[in-house]
C-alpha positions, 0 to 999 in steps of 0.5 A, a space after each residue: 500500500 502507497 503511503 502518500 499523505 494525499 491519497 487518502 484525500 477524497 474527491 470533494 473533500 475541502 481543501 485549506 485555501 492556499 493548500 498546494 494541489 496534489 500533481 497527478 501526470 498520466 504518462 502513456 501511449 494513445 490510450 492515455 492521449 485520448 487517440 479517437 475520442 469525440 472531443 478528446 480534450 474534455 474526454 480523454 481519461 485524464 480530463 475524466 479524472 480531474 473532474 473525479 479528483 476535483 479542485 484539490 487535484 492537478 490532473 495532466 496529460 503527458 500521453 503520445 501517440 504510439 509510444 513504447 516503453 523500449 528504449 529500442 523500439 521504434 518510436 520510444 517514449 523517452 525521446 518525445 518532448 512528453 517526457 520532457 514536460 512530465 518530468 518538468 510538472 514535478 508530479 505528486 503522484 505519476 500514472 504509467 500506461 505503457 506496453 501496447 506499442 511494445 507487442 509490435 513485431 518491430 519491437 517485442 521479438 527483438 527486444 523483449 529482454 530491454 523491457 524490465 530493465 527499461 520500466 525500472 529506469 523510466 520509474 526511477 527517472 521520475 522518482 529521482 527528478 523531484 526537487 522535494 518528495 519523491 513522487 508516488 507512481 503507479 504503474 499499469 496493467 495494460 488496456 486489452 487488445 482484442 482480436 479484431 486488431 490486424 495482428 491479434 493472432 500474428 503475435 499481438 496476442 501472445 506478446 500482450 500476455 507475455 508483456 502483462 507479466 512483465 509489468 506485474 514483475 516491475 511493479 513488485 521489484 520497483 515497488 510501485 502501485 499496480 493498477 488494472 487497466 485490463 479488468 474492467 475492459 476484458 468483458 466490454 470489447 464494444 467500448 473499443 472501436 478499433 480493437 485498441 482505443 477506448 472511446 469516451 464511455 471506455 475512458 471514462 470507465 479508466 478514469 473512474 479506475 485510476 481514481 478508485 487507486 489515487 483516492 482509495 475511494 470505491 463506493 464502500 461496502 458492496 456484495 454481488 447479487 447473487 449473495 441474497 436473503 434466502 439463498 442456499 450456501 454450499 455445505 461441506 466446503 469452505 464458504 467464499 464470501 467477497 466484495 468490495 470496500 473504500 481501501 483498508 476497510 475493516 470488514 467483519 464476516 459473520 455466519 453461524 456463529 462464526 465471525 472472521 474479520 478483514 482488511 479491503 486491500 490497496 484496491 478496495 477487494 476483500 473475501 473471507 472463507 468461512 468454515 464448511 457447514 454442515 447442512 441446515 439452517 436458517 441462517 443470518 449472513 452479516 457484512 460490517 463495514 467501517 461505515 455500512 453494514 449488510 445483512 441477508 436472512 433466511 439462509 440455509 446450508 445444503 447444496 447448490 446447482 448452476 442451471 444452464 443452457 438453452 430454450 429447453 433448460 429455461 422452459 417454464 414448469 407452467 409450460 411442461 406436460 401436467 403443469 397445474 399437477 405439479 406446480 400444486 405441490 411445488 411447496 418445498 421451503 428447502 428448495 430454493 430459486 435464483 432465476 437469472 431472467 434475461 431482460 430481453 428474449 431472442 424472439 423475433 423482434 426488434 429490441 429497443 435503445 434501452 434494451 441495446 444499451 443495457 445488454 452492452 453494460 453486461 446488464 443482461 440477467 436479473 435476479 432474486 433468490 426466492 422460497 420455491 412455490 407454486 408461484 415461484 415454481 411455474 415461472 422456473 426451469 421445469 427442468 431444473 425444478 424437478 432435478 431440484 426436487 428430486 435431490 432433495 426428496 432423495 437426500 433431505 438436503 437444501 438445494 439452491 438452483 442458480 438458473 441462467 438460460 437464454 433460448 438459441 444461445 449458442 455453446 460459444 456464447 458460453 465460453 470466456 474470452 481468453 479460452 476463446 481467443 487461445 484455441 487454435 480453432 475456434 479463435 476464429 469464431 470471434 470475428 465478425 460473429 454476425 457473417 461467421 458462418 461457424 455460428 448457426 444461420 439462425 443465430 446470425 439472423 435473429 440476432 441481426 434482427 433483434 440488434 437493427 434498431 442500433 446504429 453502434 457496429 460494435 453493439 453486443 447480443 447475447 449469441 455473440 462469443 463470449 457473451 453470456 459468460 460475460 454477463 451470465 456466469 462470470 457475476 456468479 463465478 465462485 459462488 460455492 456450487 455442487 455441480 452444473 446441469 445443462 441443456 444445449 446443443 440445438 443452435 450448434 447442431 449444424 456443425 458436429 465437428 466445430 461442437 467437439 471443440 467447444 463443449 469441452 472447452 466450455 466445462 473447461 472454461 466454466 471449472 476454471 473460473 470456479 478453481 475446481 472440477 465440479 461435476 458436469 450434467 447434460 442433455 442428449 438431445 432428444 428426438 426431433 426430424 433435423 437430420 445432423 442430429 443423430 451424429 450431435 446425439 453420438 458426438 454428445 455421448 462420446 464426448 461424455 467419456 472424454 471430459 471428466 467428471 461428466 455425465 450424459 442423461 439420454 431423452 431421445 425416447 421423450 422427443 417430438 417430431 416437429 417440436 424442438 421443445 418436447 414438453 416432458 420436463 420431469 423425465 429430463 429433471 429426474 435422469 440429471 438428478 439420477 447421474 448426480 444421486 449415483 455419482 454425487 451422493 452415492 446412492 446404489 442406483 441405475 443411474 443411466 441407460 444402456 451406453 455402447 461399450 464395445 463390440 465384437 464382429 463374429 460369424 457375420 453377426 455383431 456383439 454388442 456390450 454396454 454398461 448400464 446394462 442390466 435387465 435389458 428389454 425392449 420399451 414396448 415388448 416388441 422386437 429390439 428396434 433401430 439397429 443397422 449394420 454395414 459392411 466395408 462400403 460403409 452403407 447401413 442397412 436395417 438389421 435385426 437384434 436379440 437380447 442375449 444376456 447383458 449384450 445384443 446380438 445383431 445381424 442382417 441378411 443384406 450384410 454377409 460381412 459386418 464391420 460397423 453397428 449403429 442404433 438409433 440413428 434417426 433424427 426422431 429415433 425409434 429405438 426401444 432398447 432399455 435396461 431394468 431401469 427403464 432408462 434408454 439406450 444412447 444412439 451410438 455408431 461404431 463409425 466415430 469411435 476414438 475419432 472425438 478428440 481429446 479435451 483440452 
């Protein structure tokens, strides 16, 4: 923490007449100079913070246009007359923003040794330049450079990264304050017209981050959203609980008769973990700040499950198959809803200015943690309800459900930014999402349609890459949770391939920004007359063998031929629920379908070995249905198939020779194989085994 005695100053706090105002010199690049901003003199970041700072303050401007920091490069900051007249203002306290120029190929590549030993002495030509008080300076984490820059994936992109750590390492050896630049930006590439420079809102935004770091002034005790009166907190794990404060704030945590206290630290974050509870409850949370207290009741202590997906995830109880039945009795006071609703539904409308602007702000969902009933219960997942339900009717253990699904969302719109920006696949999937033909047509065209009222070429929708972690998962990213279910796959069914990239990468994605390796829960899509989708529903139980700590519950026994919204919910809730039952809490049950193991050709005739195997008949008492076989022209044909035991026997006249078996390989599959449980057999085909590539 910086010891000078004017930090502390509040903006706004009088000032003694005939008291010295406190010099702040902001040195930089463009980004500092205010490069693009409509009236830049009043605009740029500099400007914005001396009206932060107020009268007490003297804020200058000392940024150049495509500046570096190396002293080799090819346009240093150390031979601009900038640096001249920086020095020359005596500074109180100096800003530095400096690296972005540095990931040019001209500079990076062949001096990037220069680059700490060059910080360190601009750092110290200011420090021993002072005729009085050495000044206090801060130093920078860099403002991001996103992929639409012309050298994002050439270099640009991985010399960026290289150079963020070069500055964290500055800070620490040269003992100045460190400032993150790129934080509040990351999620807001629309503030950012060229990739580089942020316009007016983005430097007001800077402004307001450096001021927080000059004043030590952060708006005081807040929480996120998501900590709330009748929440459920994660048992059996420590309780992460954090927030923000004015700098050096003493905050006291206090639950279940358990208090701890800290520090808000140089930039205003404090977190505590409380220790693991058991389940129970109700409980009251109480935050005390220097100046503010905060306060949430009725808490309970039990297990907590993060909702997500598409239309069919965030399809209403009210709408399911016998919805007046079930929302009658959906009076469970240990069940509780956080329901993310979105602000706007992706139908086919033209959404309005507010509505545009807010989606921009990343103020996408609202929510409230809520009691589940009847009323409560209707306007929820029926999907998540019944998973909920069951878990708690099974193991008598609270449950929270965090739902926050928006319809035709895309797996890519899931997934943060940097994974995104780092595959060497789908970083393409970043540009110009509205023409990027990796992105389903209908997408691209709703979303088209939904945004045409706005004039902003950079504004935002939530089927864009990367937005709805931005604005949906990372809010509650390290909240405790058991686990995650999920419900997606319609809007990326055109490409089969392009979705064994990214699904994996998503849970990858979402376990990073949690710390852990929850369990992950999907749907297979069910039956519906859209042809890519049996190799979908092959590629989703493939892929369940390859990302670990997974499971898979198969609905295709529970489609519509022509509905992309088949209306039995309960059976998909309860099938989630059964893999966690089995996995999470250890009940000895039949947890899933038959689900292909391998295959023996023999004779003619295929073996065909599954697990979730017992008991295995067919649905309806009829003959095994959906089976085909082929030979080496890879063409299928119709097969027979008996029950031999825990394995099937296949076969068919038209095949002498089979090498491949399939089942189930209909868009609205017929199939009728099931275990003792009842539960389906997965679609599969021998053709793809082993071709699914590993998850990263």
């Amino acid at each position: 923490m910086l010891n000078f005695t004017g930090v502390a100053q509040r903006a706004g706090d009088e000032i003694n007449i005939g008291q010295k105002k406190i010099r702040v010199a902001c040195v930089g690049n463009s980004v500092t100079f205010g490069a693009g901003i409509k009236d830049r003199e009043l605009n740029c970041y500099p400007s914005q913070l001396q009206n932060l700072l107020g009268d007490g303050y003297e804020v200058k401007n000392f940024g150049h246009s495509g500046a570096t920091l190396l002293k080799k490069g090819h346009n240093p900051y150390w031979t601009k007359q900038e640096f001249a007249n920086a020095k020359a203002f005596q500074a109180d306290l100096v800003i530095i923003h400096l690296g972005l120029n540095d990931t040019d190929p001209r500079n990076w590549p062949n001096h990037r040794d220069d680059f700490v030993k060059d910080y360190s002495e601009l750092i110290e030509a200011f420090r021993s330049n002072s005729k009085a008080v050495s000044p206090e300076i801060w130093i920078c984490k860099m403002t991001p450079i996103f992929h639409p820059h012309p050298r994002f994936q050439s270099g640009t992109r991985d010399w960026f990264w290289q150079i963020q750590e070069r500055i964290k390492t500055v800070a620490q050896t040269a003992k100045t304050g460190l400032i993150d630049l790129h934080t509040p930006f990351y999620s807001r590439a629309d503030l950012f017209p060229d990739a580089l420079h942020p316009n007016a809102e983005g430097a007001k935004i800077l402004a307001q981050t450096v001021y927080g770091e000059v004043s030590g002034d952060y708006g005081g005790l807040s929480i996120p959203e998501v900590f709330n009166d009748h929440m459920v907190l994660q048992r059996n794990v420590g309780i992460p609980v954090w927030g923000t404060a004015n700098r050096g704030d003493l905050i006291q945590v206090e639950l279940a008769n358990h208090k701890i206290e800290t520090h808000s630290d140089e930039h205003g974050k404090w977190r505590v973990e409380l220790p693991a509870l058991k389940a129970g409850g109700p409980f009251q949370l109480v935050i005390k700040g220097d100046r503010s207290e905060i306060k949430k009741k009725d808490i309970l202590i039990g297990d907590v499950w993060l909702c997500s997906g598409q239309s069919n995830m965030a399809w209403r109880l009210e709408q399911t198959q016998r919805a007046q039945e079930e929302i009658s009795k959906a009076d469970h006071p240990q069940l509780r809803l956080y329901n993310m609703k979105t602000i706007a539904w992706a139908d086919n409308t033209v959404w309005t200015e507010d509505v545009l602007t807010r989606i921009n702000q990343l103020d996408f969902f609202k929510a409230e943690w809520e009691v589940c009933t009847p009323e409560s219960a209707a306007d929820f997942s029926g999907i998540a309800y019944h998973f909920g339900r069951k878990l708690h009717e099974e193991t008598g253990v609270p449950i929270g459900l965090i739902l926050n699904a928006q319809g035709g969302s895309p797996n890519e719109a899931w997934i943060d930014r940097n994974s995104l920006e780092f595959h060497p696949q789908l970083v393409d999937i970043l540009y110009d999402w509205r023409n990027n033909d990796r992105i389903m047509k209908w997408c691209r065209k709703r979303g088209v349609r939904n945004i045409s009222a706005s004039d902003n070429r950079m504004q935002r929708h939530p089927f864009e890459p990367a937005y709805l972690f931005e604005a949906g998962i990372q809010p509650i990213a390290g909240f405790a949770i058991k686990g995650a279910i999920w419900y997606q796959g319609e809007s990326n069914a055109h490409n089969v391939e392009l979705y064994e990239q990214g699904f994996p990468l998503l849970v990858k994605s979402w376990r990073k920004a949690w710390g852990n390796q929850f369990p992950f829960y999907y749907v297979q899509l069910s039956g519906l007359n859209r042809p890519t989708w049996p190799h979908f529903r092959d590629a989703q139980r493939r892929l369940m063998t390859q990302i670990p700590n997974s499971g898979m519950a198969v609905c295709s026994d529970i489609g519509h031929p022509s509905d992309v919204h088949p209306k039995k919910k309960k059976e998909v809730g309860e099938r989630l629920a059964l893999w966690s039952l089995a996995k999470d809490y250890k009940k000895p049950i039949i947890y899933s379908g038959p689900l292909f193991k391998s295959c023996e050709f023999r004779n003619g005739k295929a073996r065909v070995n599954f697990t979730q195997a017992k008991k295995l008949k067919s649905n309806d008492g009829n003959d095994l249905k959906s089976f085909e076989l082929a030979g080496e022209d890879f063409i299928f044909k119709p097969a027979h198939a008996k029950i031999s035991g825990n394995t099937v026997i296949v076969w068919s006249d038209e095949v002498a020779h089979p090498i491949q078996v399939r089942y189930g390989w209909k868009p609205f599959s017929d199939g009728n194989l099931v275990n003792g449980a009842g539960l389906p057999a997965s679609t599969f085909s021998t053709e793809f085994e082993g071709s699914a590539q590993d998850a990263e």
